[in-house]
C-alpha positions in Angstrom: 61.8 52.1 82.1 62.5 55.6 83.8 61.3 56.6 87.0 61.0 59.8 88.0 60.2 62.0 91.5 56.5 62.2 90.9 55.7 58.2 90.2 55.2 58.4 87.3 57.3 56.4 84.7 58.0 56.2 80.6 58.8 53.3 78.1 60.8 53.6 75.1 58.0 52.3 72.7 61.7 51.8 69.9 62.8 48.9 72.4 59.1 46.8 72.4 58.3 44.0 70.3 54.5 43.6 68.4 53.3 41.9 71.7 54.9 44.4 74.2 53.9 47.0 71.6 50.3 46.3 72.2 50.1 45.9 75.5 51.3 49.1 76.3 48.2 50.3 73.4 45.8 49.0 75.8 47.3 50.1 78.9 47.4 53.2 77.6 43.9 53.2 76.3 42.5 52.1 79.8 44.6 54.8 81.3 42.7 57.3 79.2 39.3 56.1 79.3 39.6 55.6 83.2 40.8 59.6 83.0 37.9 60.6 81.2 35.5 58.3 82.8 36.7 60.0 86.6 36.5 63.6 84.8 32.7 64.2 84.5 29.1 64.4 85.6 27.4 61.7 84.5 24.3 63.6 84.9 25.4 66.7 83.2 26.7 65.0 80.5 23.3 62.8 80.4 21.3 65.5 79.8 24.1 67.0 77.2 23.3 63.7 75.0 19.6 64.3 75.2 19.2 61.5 72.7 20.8 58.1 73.4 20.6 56.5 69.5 21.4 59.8 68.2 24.7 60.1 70.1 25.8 56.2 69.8 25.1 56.6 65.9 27.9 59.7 66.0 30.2 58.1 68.2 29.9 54.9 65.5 30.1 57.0 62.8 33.6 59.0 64.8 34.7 55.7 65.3 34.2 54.5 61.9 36.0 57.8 60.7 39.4 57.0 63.2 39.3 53.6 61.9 39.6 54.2 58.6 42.0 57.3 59.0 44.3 54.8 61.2 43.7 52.2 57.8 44.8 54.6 55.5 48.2 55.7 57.6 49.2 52.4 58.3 49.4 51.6 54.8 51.5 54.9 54.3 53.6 53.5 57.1 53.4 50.1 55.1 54.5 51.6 51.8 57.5 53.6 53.4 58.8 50.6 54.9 59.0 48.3 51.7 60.4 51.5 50.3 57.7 52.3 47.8 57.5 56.4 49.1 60.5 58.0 49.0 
């Protein structure tokens, strides 16, 4: 790990194993959600929703859409590992 003048620090990912790997997934994940989550109105962006189902059915259906995109590269990253794409 590097440290550097303003605190803030970086992993090389290359030297982590599966378990170290995602860890540092989640940490990074609660590092951006907390980001987000400190960035906004909450009343501004209440009244942006306007309809609670309607907005949880599109961030399903976003979610749904990143999962399988993530599904679909990882088996590219798969197939380029046992060599099958060249």
């Amino acid at each position: 790990m590097r440290h550097f003048r303003d605190w803030k620090a970086s992993v090389d990912v290359a030297q982590l194993d599966g378990d170290g790997l995602k860890d540092y997934g989640k940490l990074c994940g609660w590092t951006l959600a907390k980001a987000h989550a400190r960035g906004g109105d909450r009343r501004a962006m209440a009244a942006h929703i306007d309809d609670p189902r309607r907005f949880a059915q599109g961030v399903l259906e976003q979610a749904i859409q990143h999962a399988d995109l993530a599904e679909h590269d990882h088996g590219l990253l798969v197939a380029a590992a046992a060599g099958v794409i060249q």
